[in-house]
C-alpha positions in Angstrom: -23.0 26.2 5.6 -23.3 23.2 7.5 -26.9 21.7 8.5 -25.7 19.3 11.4 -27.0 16.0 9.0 -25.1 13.1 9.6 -23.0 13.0 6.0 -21.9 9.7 5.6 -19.9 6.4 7.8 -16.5 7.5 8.6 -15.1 4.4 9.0 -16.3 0.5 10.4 -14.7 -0.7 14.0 -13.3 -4.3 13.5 -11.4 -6.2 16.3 -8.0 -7.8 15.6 -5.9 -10.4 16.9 -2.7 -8.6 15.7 -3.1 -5.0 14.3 -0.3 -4.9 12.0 -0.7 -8.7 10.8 -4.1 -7.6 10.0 -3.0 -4.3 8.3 -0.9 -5.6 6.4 -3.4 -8.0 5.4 -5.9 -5.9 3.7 -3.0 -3.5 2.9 -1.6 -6.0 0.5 -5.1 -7.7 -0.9 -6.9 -4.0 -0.9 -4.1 -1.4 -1.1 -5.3 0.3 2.1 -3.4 3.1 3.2 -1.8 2.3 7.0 -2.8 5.7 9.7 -2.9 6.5 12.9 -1.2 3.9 14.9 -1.5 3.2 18.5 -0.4 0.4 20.5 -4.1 -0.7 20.3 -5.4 0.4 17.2 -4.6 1.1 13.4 -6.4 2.8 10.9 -7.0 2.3 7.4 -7.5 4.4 4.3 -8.1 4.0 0.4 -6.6 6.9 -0.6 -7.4 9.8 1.9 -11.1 8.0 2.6 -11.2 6.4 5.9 -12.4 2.7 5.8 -11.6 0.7 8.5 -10.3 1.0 12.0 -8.7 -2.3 13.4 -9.1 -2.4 17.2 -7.1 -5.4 19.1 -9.0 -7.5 21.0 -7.9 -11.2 22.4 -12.4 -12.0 23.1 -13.6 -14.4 20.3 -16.0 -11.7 19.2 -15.7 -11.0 15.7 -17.7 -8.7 12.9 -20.3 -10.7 12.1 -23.5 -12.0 13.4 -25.9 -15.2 12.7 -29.0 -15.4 11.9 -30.5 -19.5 11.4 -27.0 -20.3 12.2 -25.7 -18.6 9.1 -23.0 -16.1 9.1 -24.2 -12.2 8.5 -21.4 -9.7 7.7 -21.8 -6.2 9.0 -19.9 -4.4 6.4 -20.4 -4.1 2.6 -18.1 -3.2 0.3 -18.2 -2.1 -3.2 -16.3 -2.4 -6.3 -16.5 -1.7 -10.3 -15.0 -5.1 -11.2 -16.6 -8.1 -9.0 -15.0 -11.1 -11.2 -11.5 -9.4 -11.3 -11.4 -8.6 -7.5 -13.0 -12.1 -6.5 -10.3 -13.9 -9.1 -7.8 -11.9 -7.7 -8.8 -13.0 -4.2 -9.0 -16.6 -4.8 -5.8 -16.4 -6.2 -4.5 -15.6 -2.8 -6.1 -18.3 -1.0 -8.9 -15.9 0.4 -11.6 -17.9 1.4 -14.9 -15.9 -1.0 -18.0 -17.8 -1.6 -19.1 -17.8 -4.9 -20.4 -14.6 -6.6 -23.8 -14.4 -6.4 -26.2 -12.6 -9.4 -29.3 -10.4 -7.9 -30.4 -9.3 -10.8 -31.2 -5.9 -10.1 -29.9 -5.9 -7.0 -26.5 -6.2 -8.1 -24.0 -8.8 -7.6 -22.1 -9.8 -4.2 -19.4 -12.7 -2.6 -18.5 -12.5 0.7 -15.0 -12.9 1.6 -13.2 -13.6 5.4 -10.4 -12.1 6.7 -7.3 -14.0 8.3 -8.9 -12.7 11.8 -12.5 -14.8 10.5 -14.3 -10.9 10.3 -16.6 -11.9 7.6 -17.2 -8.6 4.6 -19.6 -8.9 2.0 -18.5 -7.1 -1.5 -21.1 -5.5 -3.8 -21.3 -4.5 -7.7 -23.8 -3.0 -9.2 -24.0 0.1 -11.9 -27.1 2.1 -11.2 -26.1 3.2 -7.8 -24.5 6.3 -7.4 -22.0 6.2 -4.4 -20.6 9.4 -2.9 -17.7 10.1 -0.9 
């Protein structure tokens, strides 16, 4: 029976230079799952979860904002392994800052993507994520 809650974020909106350039981009470092093409717009998917949605866009606007003239990312990702990912990464010439240890909080690097969107990625074991 549904309750008419707001379950979840679908996906995140990001704005592209090149849809497929950028598709491919996290297809290749994330394994994303390439949907719903339009001339416009692309889809991604890890597995059959939505993730992101690239939307062109030739403005300089990106996903991120500043606060004190520092970069803010607007999306968070999360994975089991932080060092592998963020070695893999770096391996590939991804610009990551260094990983960062919160204590509880968890651990986090932000990485850029070849359009400068700025994503932060989180690891941390006592949070229970559902999909």
């Amino acid at each position: 029976m549904s309750n008419g809650n707001i379950q979840g974020i679908a996906y995140n909106v990001i704005p592209v230079q090149d849809i497929m350039k950028s598709a491919n981009w996290f297809k290749e470092h994330f394994h994303f799952n390439i949907r719903h093409q339009t001339e416009n717009s692309v889809s991604l998917f890890k597995e059959n979860r939505p993730i992101l949605h690239l939307l062109h866009s030739s403005d300089e606007s990106r996903a991120f904002f500043t606060i004190d003239n520092k970069k803010k990312w607007v999306i968070t990702f999360f994975t089991d392994d932080i060092k592998k990912l963020h070695e893999k990464l770096s391996s590939k010439n991804v610009q990551v800052s260094k990983i960062s240890y919160e204590g509880e909080n968890g651990n986090f690097f932000t990485f850029e993507d070849i359009d400068g969107n700025i994503f932060d990625v989180w690891e941390h074991h006592d949070c229970e994520l559902i999909f």
